[in-house]
C-alpha positions as CSV (number, residue, x, y, z in Angstrom):
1,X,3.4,7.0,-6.8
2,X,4.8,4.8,-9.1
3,X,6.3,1.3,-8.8
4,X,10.5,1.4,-9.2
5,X,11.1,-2.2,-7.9
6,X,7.6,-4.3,-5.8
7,X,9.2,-2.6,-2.2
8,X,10.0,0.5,-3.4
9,X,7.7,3.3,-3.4
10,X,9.1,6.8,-4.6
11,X,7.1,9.5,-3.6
12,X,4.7,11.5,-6.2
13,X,6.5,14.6,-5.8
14,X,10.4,13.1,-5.3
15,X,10.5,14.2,-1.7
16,X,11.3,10.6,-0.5
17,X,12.0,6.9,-1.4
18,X,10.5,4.9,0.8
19,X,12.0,1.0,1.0
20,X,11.0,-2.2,2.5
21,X,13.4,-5.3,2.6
22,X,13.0,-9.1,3.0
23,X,13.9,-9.0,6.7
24,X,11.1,-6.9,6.9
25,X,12.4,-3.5,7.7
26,X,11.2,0.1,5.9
27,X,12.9,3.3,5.7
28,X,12.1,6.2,4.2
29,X,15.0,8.0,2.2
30,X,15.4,11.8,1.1
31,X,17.4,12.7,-2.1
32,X,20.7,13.9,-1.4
33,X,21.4,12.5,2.7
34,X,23.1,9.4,3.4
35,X,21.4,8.7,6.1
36,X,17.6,7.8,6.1
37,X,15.1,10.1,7.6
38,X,13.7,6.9,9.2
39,X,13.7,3.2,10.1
40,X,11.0,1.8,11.4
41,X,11.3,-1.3,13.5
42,X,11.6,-4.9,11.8
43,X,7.6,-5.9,10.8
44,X,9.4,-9.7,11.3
45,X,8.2,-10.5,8.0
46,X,9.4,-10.4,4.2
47,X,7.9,-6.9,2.5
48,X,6.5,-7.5,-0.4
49,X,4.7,-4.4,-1.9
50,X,4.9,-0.8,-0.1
51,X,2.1,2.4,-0.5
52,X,3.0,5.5,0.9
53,X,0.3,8.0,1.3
54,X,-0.5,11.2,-0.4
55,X,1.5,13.5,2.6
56,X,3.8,11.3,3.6
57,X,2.1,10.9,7.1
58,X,1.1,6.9,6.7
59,X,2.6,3.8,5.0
60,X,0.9,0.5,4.3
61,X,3.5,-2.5,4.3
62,X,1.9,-5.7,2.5
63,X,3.9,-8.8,3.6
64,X,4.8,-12.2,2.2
65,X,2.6,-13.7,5.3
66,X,-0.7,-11.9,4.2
67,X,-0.5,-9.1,6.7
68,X,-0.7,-5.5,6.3
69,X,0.8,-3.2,8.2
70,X,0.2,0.7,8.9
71,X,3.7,2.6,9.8
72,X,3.3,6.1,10.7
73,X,6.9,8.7,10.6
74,X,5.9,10.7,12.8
75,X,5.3,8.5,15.8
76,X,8.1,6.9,18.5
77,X,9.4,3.1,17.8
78,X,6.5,2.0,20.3
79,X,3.6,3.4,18.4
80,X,4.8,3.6,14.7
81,X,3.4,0.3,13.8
82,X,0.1,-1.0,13.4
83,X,-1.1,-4.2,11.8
84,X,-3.7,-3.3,10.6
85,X,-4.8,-7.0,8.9
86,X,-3.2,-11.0,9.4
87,X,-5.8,-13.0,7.4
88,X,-4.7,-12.0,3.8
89,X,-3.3,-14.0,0.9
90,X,0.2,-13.3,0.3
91,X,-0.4,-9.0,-0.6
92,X,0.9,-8.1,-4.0
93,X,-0.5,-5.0,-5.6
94,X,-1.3,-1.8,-2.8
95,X,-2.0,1.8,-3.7
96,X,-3.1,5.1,-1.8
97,X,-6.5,6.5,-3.3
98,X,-5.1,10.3,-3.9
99,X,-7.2,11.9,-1.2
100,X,-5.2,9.8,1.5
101,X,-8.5,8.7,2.9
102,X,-8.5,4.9,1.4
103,X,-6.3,2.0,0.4
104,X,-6.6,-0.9,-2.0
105,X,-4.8,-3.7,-2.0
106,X,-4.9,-7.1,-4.2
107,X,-3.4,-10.3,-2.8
108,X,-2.4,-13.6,-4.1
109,X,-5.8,-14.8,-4.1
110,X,-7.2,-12.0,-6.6
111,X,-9.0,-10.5,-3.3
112,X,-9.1,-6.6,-3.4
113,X,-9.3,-5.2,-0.4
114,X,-10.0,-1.7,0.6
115,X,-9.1,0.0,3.6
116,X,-11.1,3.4,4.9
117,X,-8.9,5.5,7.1
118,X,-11.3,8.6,8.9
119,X,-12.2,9.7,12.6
120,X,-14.0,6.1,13.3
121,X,-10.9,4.3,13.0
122,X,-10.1,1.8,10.2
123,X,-12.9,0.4,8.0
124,X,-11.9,-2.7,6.1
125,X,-14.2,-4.1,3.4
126,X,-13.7,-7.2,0.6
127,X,-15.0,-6.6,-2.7
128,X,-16.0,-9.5,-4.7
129,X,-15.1,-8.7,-8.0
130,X,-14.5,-12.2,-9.9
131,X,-10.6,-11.8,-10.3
132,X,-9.5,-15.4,-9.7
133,X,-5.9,-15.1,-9.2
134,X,-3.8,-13.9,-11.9
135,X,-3.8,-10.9,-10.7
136,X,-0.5,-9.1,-9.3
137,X,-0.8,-5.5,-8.7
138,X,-3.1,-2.2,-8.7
139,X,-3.3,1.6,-8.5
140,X,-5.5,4.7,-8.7
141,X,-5.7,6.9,-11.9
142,X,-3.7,10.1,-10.9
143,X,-7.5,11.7,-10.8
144,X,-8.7,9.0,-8.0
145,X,-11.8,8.0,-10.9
146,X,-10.2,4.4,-11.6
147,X,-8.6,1.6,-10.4
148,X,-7.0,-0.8,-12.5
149,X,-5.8,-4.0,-12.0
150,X,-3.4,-5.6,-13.7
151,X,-2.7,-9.4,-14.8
152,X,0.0,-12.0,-15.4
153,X,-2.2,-12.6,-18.9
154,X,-1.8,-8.9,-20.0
155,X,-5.5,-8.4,-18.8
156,X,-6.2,-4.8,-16.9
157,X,-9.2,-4.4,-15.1
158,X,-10.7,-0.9,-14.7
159,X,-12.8,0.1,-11.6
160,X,-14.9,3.2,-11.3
161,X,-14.4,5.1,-8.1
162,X,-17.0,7.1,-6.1
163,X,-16.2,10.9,-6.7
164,X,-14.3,12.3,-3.8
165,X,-14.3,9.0,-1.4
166,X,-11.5,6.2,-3.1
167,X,-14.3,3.7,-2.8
168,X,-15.1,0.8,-5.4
């Protein structure tokens, strides 16, 4: 996935183009139609940064109000959104690991936060790694084996990743 604008998200293959807008709405675009594939219902709060998984099947939506949301495509208008977190800083930087298992995100506050997604439900864990603010936005190596970080100084942090899990 790679970043053409902070809410939009194009996915790794080209298949889709998946937006978010400062009234808060996402849609997921195919190349060639008009008309989008879908629009979720308005999250009621400004997008700021947009991860689409792996497959398609989930999106994270980080907000201007510090809250994350988890939209699925597949399901009805009732059920497609989740929020999945309220007590963020303001969420800037948010990538899929590639196995579609976890999620990182940093937020205003230079907080990464990663997010577990398996058959227990969502797992949500802070990881204290001394990046006082600064910090704007973050993704997984193509391989999964790093995470970097990336600051308004020019400054890149690099994480190792456990083999085969997305965690720090």
């Amino acid at each position: 996935i790679w970043v053409n604008a902070y809410r939009n998200r194009t996915v790794r293959d080209g298949t889709a183009v998946v937006s978010g807008t400062a009234a808060g709405r996402v849609t997921i675009h195919h190349p060639g139609e008009i008309e989008p594939a879908r629009v979720f219902p308005e999250l009621g709060d400004q997008i700021y940064v947009i991860a689409v998984s792996p497959g398609l099947d989930a999106v994270l939506a980080g907000t201007e109000r510090g809250r994350l949301f988890l939209l699925d495509p597949q399901a009805s208008d009732d059920e497609c959104c989740e929020m999945i977190a309220d007590d963020l800083g303001v969420v800037l930087g948010l990538d899929w690991h590639p196995s579609g298992e976890t999620a990182c995100l940093i937020d205003q506050a230079g907080d990464v936060v990663e997010f577990s997604f398996g058959p227990d439900g969502i797992r949500r864990r802070t990881i204290e790694l001394g990046l006082a603010g600064g910090w704007f936005d973050l993704h997984y190596s193509g391989d999964g084996t790093l995470l970097a970080a990336s600051g308004l100084d020019h400054r890149v942090a690099l994480l190792s990743v456990e083999p085969g899990s997305g965690r720090i």
